[in-house]
PQR file with spaces between the fields and no chain letter, atoms N, CA, C, O and H, PARSE charges and radii, in Angstrom:
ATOM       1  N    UNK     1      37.011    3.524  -25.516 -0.4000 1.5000
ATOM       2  CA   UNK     1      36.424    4.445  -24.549 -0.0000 2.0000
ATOM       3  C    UNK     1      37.266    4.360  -23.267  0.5500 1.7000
ATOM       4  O    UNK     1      37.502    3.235  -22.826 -0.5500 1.4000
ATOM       5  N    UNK     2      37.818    5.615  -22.522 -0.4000 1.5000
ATOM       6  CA   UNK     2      38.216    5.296  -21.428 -0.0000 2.0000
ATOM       7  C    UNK     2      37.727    4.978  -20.362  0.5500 1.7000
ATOM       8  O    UNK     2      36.535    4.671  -20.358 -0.5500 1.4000
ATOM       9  H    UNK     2      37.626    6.529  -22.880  0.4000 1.0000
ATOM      10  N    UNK     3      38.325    4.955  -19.388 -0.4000 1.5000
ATOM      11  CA   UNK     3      37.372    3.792  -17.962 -0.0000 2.0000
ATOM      12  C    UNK     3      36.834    4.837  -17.267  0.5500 1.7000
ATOM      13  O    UNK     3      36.014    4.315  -16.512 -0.5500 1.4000
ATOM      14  H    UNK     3      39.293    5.204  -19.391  0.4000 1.0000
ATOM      15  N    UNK     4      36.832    6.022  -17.096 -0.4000 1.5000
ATOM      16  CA   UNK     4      35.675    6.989  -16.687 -0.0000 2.0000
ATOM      17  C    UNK     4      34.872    6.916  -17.483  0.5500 1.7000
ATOM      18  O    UNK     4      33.750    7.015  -16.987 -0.5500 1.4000
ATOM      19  H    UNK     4      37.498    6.446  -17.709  0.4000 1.0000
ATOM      20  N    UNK     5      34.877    6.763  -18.716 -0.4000 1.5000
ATOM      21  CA   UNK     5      33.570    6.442  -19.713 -0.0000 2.0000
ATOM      22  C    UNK     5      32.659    5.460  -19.285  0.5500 1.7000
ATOM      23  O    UNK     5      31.450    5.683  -19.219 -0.5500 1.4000
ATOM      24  H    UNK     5      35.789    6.682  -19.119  0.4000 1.0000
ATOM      25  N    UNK     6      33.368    3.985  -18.882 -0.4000 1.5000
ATOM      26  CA   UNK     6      32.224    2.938  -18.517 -0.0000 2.0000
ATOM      27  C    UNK     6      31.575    3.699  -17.372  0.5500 1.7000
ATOM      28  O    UNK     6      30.442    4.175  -17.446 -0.5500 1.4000
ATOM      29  H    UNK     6      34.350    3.804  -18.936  0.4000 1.0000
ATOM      30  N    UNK     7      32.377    3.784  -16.297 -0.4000 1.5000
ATOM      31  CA   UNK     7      32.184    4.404  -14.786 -0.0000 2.0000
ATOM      32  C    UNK     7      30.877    5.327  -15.269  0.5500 1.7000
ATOM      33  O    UNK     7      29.713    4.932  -15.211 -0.5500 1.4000
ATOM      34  H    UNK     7      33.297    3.397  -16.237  0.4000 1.0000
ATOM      35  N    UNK     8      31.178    6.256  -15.615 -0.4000 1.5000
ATOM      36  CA   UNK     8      29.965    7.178  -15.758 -0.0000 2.0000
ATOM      37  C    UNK     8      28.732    6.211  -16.627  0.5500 1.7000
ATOM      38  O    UNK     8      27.585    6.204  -16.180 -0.5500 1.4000
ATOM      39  H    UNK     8      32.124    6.578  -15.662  0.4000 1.0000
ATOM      40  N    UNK     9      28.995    5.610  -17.577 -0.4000 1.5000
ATOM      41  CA   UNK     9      27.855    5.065  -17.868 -0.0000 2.0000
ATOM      42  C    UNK     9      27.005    4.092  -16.835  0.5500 1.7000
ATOM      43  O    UNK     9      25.813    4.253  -16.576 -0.5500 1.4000
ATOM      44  H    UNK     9      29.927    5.615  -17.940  0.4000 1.0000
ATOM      45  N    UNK    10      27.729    3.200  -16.374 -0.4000 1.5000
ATOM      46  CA   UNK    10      27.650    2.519  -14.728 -0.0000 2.0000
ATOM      47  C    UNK    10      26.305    3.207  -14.102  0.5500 1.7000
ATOM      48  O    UNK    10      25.165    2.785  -13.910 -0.5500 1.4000
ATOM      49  H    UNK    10      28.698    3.069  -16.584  0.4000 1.0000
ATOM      50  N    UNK    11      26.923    4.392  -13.883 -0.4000 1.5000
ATOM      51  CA   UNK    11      26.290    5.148  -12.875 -0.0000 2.0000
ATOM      52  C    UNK    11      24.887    5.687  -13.245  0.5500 1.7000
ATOM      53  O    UNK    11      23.853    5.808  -12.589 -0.5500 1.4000
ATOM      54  H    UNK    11      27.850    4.734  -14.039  0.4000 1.0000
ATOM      55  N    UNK    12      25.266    6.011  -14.721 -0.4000 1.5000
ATOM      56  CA   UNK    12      23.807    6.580  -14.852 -0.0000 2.0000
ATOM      57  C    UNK    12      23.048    5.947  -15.503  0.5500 1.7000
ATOM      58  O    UNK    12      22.113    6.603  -15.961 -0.5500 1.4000
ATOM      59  H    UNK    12      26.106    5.912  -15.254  0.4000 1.0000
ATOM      60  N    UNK    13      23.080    4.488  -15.833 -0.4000 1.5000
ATOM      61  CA   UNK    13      22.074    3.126  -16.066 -0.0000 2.0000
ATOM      62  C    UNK    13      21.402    2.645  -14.457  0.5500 1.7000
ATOM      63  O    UNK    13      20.329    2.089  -14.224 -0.5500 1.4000
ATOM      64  H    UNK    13      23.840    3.955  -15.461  0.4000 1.0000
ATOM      65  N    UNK    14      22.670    3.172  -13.332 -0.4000 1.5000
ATOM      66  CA   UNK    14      22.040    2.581  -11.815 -0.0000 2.0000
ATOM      67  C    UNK    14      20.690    3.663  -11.700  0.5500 1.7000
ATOM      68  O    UNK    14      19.500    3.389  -11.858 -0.5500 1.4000
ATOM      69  H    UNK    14      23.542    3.623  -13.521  0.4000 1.0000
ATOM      70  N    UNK    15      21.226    4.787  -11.418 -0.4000 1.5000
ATOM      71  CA   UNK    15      20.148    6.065  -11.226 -0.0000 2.0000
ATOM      72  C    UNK    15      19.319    5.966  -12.213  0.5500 1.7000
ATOM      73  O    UNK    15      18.204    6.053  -11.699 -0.5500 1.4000
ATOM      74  H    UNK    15      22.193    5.009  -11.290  0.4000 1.0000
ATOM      75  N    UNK    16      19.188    5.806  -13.587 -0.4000 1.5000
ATOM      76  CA   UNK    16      18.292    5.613  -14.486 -0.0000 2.0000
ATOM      77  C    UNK    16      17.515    4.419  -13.891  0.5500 1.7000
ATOM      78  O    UNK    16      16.303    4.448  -14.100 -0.5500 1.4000
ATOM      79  H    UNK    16      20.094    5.735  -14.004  0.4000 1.0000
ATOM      80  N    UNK    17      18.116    3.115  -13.012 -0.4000 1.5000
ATOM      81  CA   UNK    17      17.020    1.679  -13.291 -0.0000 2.0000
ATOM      82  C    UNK    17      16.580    2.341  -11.803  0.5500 1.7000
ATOM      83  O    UNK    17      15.499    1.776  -11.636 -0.5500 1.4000
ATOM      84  H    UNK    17      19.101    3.091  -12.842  0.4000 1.0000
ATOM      85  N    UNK    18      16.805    3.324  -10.458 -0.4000 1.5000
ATOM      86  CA   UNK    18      16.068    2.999   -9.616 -0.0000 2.0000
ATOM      87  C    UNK    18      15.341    4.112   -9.868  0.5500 1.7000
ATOM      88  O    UNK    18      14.408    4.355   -9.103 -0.5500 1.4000
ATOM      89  H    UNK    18      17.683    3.783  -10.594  0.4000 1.0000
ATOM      90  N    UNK    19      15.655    5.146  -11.149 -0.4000 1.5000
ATOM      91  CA   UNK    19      14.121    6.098  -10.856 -0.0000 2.0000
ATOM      92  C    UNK    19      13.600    5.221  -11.959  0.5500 1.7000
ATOM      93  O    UNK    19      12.447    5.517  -11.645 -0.5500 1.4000
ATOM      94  H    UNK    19      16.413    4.949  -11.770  0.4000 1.0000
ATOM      95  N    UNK    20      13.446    4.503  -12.852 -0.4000 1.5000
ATOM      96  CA   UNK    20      12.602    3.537  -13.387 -0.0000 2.0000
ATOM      97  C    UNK    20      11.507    2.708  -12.162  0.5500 1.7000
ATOM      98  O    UNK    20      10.322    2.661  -11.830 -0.5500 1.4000
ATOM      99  H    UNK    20      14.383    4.263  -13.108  0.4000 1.0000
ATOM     100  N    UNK    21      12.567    2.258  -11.882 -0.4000 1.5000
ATOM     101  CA   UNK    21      11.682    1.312  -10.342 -0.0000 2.0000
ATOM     102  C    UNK    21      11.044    2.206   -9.764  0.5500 1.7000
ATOM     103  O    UNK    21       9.832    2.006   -9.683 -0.5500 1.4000
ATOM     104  H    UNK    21      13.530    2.297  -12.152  0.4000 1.0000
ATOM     105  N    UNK    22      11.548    3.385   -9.211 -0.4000 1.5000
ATOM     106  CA   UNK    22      10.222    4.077   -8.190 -0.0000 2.0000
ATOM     107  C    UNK    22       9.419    3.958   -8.517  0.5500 1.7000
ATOM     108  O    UNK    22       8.573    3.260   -7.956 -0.5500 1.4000
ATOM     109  H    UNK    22      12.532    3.547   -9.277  0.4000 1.0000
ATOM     110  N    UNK    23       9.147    4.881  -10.151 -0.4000 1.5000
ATOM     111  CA   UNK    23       7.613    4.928  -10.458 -0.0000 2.0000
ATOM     112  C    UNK    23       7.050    3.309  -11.211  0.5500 1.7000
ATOM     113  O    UNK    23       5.848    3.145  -11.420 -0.5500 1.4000
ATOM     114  H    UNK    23       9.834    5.447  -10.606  0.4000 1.0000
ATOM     115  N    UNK    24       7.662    2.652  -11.419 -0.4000 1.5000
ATOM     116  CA   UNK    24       6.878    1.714  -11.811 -0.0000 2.0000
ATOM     117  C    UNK    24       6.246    1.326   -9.939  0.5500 1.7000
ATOM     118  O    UNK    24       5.229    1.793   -9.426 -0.5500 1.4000
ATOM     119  H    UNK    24       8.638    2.785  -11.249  0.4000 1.0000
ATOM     120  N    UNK    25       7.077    0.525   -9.401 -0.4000 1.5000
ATOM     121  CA   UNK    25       6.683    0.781   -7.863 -0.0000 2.0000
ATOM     122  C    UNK    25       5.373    1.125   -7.672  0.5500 1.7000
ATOM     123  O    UNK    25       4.402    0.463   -7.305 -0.5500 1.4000
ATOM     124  H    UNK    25       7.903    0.145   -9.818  0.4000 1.0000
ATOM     125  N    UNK    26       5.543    2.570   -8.063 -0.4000 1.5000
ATOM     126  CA   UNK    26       4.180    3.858   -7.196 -0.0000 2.0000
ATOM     127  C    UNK    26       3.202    3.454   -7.847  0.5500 1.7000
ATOM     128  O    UNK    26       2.288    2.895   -7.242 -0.5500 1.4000
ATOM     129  H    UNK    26       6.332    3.108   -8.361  0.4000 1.0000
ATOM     130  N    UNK    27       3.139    3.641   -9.310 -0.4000 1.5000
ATOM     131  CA   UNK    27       2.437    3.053  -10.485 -0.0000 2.0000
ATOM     132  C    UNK    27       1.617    1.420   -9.785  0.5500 1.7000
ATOM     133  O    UNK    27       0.443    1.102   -9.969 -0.5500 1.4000
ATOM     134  H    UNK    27       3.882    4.096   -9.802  0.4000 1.0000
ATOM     135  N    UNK    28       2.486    0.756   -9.120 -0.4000 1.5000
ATOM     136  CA   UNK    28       1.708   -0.835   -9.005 -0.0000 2.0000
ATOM     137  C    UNK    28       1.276   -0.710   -7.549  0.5500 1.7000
ATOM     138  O    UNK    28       0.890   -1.768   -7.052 -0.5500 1.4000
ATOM     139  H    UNK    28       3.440    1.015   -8.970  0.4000 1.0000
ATOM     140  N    UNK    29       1.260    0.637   -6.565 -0.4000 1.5000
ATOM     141  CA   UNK    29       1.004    0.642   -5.557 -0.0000 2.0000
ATOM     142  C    UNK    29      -0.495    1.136   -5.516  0.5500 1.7000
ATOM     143  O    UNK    29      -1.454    0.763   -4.840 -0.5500 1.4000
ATOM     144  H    UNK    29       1.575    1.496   -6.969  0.4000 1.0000
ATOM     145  N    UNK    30      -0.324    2.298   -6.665 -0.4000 1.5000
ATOM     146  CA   UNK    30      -1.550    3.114   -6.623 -0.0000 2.0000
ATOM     147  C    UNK    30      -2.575    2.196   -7.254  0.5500 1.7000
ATOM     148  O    UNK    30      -3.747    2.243   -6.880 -0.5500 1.4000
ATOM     149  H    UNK    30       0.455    2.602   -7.214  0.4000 1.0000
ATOM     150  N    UNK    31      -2.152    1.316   -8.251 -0.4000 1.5000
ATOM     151  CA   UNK    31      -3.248    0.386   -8.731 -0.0000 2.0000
ATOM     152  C    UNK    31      -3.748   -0.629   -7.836  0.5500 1.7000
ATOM     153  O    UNK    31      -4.878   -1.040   -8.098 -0.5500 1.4000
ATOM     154  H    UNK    31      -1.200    1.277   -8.555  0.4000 1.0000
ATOM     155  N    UNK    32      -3.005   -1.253   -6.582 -0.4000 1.5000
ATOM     156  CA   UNK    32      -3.174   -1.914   -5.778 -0.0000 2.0000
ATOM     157  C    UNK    32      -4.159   -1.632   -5.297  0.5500 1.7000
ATOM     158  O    UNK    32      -5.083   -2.445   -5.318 -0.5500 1.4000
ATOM     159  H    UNK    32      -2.087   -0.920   -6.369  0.4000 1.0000
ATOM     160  N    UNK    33      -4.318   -0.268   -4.640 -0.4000 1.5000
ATOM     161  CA   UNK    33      -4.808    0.337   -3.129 -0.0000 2.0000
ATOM     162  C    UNK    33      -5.954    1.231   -4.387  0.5500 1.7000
ATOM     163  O    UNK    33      -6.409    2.334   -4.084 -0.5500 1.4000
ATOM     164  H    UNK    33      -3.567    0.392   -4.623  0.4000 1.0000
ATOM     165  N    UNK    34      -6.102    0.948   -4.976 -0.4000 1.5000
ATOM     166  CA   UNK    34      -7.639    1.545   -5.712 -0.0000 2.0000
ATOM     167  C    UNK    34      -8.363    0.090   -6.063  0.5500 1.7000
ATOM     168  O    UNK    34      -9.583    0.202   -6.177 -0.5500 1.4000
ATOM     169  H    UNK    34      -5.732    0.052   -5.223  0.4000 1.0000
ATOM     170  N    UNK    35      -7.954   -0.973   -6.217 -0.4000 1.5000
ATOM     171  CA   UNK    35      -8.779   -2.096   -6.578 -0.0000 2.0000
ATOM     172  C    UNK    35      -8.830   -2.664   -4.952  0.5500 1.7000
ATOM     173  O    UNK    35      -9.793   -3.308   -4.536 -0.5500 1.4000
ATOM     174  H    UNK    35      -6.962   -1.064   -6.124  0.4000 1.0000
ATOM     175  N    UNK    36      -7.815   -2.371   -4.227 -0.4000 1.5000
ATOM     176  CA   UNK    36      -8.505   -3.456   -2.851 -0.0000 2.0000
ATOM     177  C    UNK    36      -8.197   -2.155   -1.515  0.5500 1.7000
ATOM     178  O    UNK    36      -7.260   -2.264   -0.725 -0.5500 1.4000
ATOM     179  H    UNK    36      -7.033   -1.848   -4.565  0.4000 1.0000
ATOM     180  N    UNK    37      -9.035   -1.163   -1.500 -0.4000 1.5000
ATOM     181  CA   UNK    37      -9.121   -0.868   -0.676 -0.0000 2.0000
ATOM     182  C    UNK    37      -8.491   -0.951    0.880  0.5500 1.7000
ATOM     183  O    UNK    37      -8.293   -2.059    1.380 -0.5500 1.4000
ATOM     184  H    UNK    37      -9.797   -1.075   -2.142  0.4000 1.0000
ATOM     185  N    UNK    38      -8.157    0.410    1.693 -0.4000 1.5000
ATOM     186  CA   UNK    38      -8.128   -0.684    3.566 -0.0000 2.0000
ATOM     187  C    UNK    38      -9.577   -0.060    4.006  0.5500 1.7000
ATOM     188  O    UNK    38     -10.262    0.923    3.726 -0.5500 1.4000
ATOM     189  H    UNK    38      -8.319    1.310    1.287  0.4000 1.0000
ATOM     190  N    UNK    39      -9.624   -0.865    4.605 -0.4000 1.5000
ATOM     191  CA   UNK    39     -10.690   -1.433    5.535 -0.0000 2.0000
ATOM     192  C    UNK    39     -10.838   -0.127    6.597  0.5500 1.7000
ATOM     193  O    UNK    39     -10.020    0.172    7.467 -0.5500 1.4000
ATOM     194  H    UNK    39      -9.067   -1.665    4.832  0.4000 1.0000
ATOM     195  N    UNK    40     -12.086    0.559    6.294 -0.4000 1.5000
ATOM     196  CA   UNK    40     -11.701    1.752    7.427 -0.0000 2.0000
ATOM     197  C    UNK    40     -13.317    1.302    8.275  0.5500 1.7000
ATOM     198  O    UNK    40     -13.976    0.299    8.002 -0.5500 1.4000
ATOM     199  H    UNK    40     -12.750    0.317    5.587  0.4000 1.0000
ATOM     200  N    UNK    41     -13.595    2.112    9.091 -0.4000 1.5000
ATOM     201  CA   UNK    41     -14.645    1.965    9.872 -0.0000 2.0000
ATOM     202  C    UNK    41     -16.271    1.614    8.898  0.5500 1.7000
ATOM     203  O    UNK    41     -16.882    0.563    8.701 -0.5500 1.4000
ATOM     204  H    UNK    41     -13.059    2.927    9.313  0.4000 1.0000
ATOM     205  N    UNK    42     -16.468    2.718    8.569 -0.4000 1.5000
ATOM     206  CA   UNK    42     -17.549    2.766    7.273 -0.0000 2.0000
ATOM     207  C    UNK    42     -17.699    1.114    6.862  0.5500 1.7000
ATOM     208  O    UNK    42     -18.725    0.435    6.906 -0.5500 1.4000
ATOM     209  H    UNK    42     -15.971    3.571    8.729  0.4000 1.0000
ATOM     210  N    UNK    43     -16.838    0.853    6.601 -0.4000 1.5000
ATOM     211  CA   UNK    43     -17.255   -0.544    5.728 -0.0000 2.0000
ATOM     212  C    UNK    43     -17.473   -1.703    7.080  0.5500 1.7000
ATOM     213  O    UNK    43     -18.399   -2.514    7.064 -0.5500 1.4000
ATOM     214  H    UNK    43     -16.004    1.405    6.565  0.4000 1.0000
ATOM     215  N    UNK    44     -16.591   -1.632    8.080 -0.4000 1.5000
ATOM     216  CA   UNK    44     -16.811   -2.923    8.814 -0.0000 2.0000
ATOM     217  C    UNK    44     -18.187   -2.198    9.699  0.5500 1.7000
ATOM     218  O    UNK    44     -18.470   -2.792   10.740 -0.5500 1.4000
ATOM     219  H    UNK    44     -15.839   -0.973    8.093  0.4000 1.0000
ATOM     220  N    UNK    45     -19.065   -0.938    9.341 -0.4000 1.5000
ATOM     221  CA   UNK    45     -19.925   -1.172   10.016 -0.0000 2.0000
ATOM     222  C    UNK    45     -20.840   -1.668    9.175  0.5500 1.7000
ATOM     223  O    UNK    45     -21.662   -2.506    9.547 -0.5500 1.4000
ATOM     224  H    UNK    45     -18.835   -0.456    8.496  0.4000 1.0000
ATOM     225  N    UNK    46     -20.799   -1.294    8.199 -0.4000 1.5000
ATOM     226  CA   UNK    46     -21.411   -1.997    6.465 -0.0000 2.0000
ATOM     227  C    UNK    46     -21.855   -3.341    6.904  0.5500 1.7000
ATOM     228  O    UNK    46     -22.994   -3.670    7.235 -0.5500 1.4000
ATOM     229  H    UNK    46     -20.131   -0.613    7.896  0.4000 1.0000
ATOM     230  N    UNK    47     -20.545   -4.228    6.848 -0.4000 1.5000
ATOM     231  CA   UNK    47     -20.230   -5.275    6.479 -0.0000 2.0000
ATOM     232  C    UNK    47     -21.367   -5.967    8.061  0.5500 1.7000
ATOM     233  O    UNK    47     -22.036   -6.974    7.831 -0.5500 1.4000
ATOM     234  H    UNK    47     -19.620   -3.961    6.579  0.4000 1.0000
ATOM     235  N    UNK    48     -21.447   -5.336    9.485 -0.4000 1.5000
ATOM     236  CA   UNK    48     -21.608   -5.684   10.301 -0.0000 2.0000
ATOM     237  C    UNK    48     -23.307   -5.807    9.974  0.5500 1.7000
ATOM     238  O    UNK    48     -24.029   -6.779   10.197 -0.5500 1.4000
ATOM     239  H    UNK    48     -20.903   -4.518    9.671  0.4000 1.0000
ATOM     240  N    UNK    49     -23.611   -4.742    9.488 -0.4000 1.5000
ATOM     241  CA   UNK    49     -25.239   -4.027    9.222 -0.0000 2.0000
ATOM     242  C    UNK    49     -25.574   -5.731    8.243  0.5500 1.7000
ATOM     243  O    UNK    49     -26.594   -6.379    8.476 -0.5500 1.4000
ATOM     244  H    UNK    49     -23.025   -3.952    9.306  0.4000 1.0000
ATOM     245  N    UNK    50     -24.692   -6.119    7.372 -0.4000 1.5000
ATOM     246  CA   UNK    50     -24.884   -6.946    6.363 -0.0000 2.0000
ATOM     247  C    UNK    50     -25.381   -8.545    6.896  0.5500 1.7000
ATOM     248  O    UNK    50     -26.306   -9.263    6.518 -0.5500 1.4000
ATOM     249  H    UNK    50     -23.863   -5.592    7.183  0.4000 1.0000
ATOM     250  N    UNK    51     -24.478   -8.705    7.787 -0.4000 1.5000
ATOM     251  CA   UNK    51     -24.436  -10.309    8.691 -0.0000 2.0000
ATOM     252  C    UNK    51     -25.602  -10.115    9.807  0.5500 1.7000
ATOM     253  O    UNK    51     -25.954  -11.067   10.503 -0.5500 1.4000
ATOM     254  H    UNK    51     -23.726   -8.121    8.095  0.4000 1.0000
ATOM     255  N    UNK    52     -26.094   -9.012    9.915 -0.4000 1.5000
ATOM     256  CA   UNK    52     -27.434   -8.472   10.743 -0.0000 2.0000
ATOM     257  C    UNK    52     -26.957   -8.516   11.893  0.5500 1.7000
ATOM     258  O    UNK    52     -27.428   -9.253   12.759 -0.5500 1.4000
ATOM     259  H    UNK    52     -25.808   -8.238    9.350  0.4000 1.0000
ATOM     260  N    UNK    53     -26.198   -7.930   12.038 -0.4000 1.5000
ATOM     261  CA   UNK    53     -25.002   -7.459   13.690 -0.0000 2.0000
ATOM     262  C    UNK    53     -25.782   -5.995   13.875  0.5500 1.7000
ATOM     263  O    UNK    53     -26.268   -5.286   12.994 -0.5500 1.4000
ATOM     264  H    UNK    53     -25.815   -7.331   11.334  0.4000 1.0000
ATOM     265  N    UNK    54     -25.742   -5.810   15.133 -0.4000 1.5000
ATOM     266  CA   UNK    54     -26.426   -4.457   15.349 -0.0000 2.0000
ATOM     267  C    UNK    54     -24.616   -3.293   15.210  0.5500 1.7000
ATOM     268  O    UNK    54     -24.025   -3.189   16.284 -0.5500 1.4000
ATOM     269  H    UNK    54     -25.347   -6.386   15.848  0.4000 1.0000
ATOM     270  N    UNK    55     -24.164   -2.803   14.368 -0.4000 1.5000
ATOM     271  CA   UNK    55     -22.987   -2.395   14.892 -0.0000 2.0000
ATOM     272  C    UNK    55     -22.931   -1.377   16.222  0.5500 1.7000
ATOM     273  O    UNK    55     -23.666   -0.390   16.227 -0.5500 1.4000
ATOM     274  H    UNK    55     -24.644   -2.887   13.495  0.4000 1.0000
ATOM     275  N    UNK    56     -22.300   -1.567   17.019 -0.4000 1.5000
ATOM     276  CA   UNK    56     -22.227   -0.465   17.901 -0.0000 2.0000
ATOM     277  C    UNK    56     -20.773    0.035   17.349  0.5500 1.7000
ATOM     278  O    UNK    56     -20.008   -0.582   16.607 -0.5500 1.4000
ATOM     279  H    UNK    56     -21.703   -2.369   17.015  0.4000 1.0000
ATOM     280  N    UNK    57     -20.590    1.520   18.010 -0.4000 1.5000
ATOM     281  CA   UNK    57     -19.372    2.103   17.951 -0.0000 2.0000
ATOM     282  C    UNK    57     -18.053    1.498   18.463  0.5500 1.7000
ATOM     283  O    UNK    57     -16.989    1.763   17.904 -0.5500 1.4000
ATOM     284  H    UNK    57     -21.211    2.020   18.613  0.4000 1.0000
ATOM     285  N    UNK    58     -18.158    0.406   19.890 -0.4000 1.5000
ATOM     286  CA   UNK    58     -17.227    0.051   20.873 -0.0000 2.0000
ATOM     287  C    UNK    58     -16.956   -0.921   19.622  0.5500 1.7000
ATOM     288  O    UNK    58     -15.894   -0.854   19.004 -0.5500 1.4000
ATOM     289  H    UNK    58     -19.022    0.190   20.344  0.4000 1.0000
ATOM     290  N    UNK    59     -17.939   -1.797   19.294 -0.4000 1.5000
ATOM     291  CA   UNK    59     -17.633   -3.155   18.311 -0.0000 2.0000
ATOM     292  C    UNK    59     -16.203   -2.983   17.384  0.5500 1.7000
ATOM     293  O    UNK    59     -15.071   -3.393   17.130 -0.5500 1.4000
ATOM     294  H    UNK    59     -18.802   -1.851   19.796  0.4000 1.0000
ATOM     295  N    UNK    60     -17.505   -1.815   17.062 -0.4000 1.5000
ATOM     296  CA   UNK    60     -16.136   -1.185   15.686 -0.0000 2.0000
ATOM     297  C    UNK    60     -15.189   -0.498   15.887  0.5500 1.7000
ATOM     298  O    UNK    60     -14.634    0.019   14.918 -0.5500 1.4000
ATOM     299  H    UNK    60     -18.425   -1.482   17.268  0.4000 1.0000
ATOM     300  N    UNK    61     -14.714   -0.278   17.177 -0.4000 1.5000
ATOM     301  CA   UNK    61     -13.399    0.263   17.505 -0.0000 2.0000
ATOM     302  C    UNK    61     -12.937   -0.820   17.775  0.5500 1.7000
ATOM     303  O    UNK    61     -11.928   -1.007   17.096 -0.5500 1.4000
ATOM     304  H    UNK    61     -15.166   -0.698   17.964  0.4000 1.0000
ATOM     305  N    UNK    62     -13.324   -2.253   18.913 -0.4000 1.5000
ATOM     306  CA   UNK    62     -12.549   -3.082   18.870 -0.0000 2.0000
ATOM     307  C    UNK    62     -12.257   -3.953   18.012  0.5500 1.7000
ATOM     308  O    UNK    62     -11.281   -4.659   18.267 -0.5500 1.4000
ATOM     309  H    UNK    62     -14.144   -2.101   19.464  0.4000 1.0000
ATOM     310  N    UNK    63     -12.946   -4.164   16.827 -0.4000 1.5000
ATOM     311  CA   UNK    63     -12.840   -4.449   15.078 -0.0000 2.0000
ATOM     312  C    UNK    63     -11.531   -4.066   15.174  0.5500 1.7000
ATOM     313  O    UNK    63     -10.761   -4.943   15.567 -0.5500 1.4000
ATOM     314  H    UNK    63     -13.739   -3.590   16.620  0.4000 1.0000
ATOM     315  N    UNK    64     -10.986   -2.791   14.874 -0.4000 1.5000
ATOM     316  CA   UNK    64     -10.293   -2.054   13.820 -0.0000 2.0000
ATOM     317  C    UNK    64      -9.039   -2.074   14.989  0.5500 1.7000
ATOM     318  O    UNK    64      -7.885   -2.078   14.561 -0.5500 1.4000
ATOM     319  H    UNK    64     -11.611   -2.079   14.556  0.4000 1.0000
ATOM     320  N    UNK    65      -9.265   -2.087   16.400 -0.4000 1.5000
ATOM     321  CA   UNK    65      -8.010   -2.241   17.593 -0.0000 2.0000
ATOM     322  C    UNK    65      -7.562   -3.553   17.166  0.5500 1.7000
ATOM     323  O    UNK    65      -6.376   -3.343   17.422 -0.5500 1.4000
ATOM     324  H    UNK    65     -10.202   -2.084   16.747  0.4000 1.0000
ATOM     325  N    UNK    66      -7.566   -4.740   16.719 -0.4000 1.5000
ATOM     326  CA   UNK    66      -7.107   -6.154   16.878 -0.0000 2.0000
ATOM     327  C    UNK    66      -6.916   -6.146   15.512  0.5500 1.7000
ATOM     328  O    UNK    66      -6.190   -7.036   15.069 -0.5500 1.4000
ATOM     329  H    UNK    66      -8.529   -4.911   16.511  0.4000 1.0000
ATOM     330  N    UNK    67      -7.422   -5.309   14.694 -0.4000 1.5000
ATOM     331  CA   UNK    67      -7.239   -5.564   13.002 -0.0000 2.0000
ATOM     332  C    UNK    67      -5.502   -4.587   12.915  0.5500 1.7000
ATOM     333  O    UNK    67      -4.547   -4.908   12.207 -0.5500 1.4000
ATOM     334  H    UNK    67      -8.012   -4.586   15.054  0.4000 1.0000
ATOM     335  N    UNK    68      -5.571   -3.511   13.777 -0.4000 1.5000
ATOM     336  CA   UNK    68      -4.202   -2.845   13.582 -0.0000 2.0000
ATOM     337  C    UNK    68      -3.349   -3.778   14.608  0.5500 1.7000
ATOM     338  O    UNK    68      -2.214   -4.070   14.232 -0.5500 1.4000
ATOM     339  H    UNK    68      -6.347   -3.250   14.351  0.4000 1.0000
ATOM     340  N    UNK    69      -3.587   -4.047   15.293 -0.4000 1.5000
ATOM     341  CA   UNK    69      -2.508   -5.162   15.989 -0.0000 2.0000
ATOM     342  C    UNK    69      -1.854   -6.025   15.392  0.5500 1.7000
ATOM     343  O    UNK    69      -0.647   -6.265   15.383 -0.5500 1.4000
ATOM     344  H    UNK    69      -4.509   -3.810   15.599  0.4000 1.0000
ATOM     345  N    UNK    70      -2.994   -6.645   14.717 -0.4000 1.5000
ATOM     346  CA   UNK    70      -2.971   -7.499   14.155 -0.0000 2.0000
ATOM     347  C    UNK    70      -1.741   -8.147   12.514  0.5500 1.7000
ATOM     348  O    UNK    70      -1.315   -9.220   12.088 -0.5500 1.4000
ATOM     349  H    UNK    70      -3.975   -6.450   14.723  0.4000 1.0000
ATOM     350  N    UNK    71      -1.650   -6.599   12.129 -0.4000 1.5000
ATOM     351  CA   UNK    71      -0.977   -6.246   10.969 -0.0000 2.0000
ATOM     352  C    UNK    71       0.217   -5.723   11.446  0.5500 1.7000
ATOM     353  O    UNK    71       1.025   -5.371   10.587 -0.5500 1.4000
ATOM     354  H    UNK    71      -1.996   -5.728   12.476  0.4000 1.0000
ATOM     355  N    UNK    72       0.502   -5.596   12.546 -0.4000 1.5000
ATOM     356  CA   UNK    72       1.870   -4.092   12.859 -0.0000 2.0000
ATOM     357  C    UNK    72       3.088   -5.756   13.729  0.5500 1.7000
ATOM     358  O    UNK    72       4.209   -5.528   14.183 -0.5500 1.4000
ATOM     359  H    UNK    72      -0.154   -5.882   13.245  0.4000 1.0000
């Protein structure tokens, strides 16, 4: 086989393994973020109602202000 032969094969085993990877990727992202959820307001007022916290609105904005800080 000549050496543009490997070359091209090269190339299209690379492009073949990273559109492999994307979707496996997306595939283990979307399964992620359906079994563990983020955390949006709704639940930490849930969660607040649960521990017998009265939630107020300010609470749960400053909840979710120190929770995005917190992560970034």
């Amino acid at each position: 086989m000549p050496e543009w032969g490997w070359i091209l094969i090269a190339i299209l085993a690379f492009i073949g393994g990273l559109v492999l990877g994307y979707f496996t990727a997306r595939k283990y992202i979307m399964n992620y973020l359906k079994e563990n959820p983020p955390i949006d307001e709704q639940m930490i007022t849930m969660m607040m109602a649960q521990m017998g916290q009265k939630p107020s609105k300010r609470k749960v904005q400053q909840i979710m202000n120190s929770m995005r800080t917190r992560n970034s």
